[in-house]
C-alpha positions in Angstrom: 10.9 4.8 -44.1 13.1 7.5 -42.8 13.6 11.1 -44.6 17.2 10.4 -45.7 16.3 7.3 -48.6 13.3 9.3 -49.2 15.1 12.0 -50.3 17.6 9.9 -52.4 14.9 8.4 -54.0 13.3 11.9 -54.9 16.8 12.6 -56.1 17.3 10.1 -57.9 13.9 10.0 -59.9 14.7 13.4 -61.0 18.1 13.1 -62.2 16.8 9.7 -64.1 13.9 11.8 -65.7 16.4 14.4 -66.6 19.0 11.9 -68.2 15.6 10.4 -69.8 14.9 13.5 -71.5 18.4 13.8 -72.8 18.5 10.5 -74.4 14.8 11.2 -76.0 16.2 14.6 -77.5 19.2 13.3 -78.7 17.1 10.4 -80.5 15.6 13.3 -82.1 18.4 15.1 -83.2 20.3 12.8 -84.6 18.5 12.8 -87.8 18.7 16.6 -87.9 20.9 18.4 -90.4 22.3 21.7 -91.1 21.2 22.8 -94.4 19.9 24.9 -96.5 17.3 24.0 -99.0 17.3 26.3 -101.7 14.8 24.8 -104.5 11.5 23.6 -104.4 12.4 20.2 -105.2 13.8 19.4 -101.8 10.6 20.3 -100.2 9.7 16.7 -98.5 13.3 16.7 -96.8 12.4 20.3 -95.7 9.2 19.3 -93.8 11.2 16.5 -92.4 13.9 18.9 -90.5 11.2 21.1 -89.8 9.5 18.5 -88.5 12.3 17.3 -86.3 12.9 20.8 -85.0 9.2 21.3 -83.9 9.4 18.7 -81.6 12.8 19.0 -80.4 11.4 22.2 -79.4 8.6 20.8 -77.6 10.8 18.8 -74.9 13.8 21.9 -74.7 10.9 23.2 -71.5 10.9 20.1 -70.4 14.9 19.9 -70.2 15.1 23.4 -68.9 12.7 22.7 -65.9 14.4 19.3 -65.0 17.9 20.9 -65.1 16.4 23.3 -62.7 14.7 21.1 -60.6 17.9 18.5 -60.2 19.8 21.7 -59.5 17.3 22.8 -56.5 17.1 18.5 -55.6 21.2 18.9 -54.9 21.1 21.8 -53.0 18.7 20.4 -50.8 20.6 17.7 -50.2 23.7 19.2 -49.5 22.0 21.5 -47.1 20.5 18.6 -45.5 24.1 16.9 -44.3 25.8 20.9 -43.7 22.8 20.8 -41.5 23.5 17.8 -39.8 27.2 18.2 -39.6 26.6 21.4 -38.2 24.2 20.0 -35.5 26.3 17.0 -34.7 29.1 19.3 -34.0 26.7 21.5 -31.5 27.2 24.4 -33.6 23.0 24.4 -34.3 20.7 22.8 -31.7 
């Protein structure tokens, strides 16, 4: 297999772990709520958000780092072609 599907592939993986992350946080979230709970009697729905919040806080590395690494994935890959447009033109040998 040549370099250029292998880096696609890389690429691609990466962009589909990143969108997976997205869709696993926003599962998360989507039972979250912003309140206030202000008397003891709502302490089981309390635990709940907190509990929600705890492990949405758990996968926000895991979404920084992926943004990251698709970022540094798509500059490599748009170095690769200015790289080859510049050697097909005979600008770099």
């Amino acid at each position: 297999m040549t370099f250029v599907p292998v880096m696609w592939i890389v690429w691609s993986a990466i962009v589909a772990f990143m969108v997976g992350l997205h869709v696993y946080r926003s599962s998360l979230e989507k039972d979250e709520e912003d309140q206030l709970f202000l008397d003891e009697s709502f302490e089981q729905e309390k635990n709940a958000q907190a509990a929600i919040v705890a492990r949405t806080n758990k996968v926000e590395p895991l979404v920084r780092t992926s943004h990251w690494l698709v970022a540094a994935m798509s500059a490599f890959v748009i170095a690769y072609y200015v790289w080859e447009v510049l050697v097909r033109l005979e600008i770099v040998h």
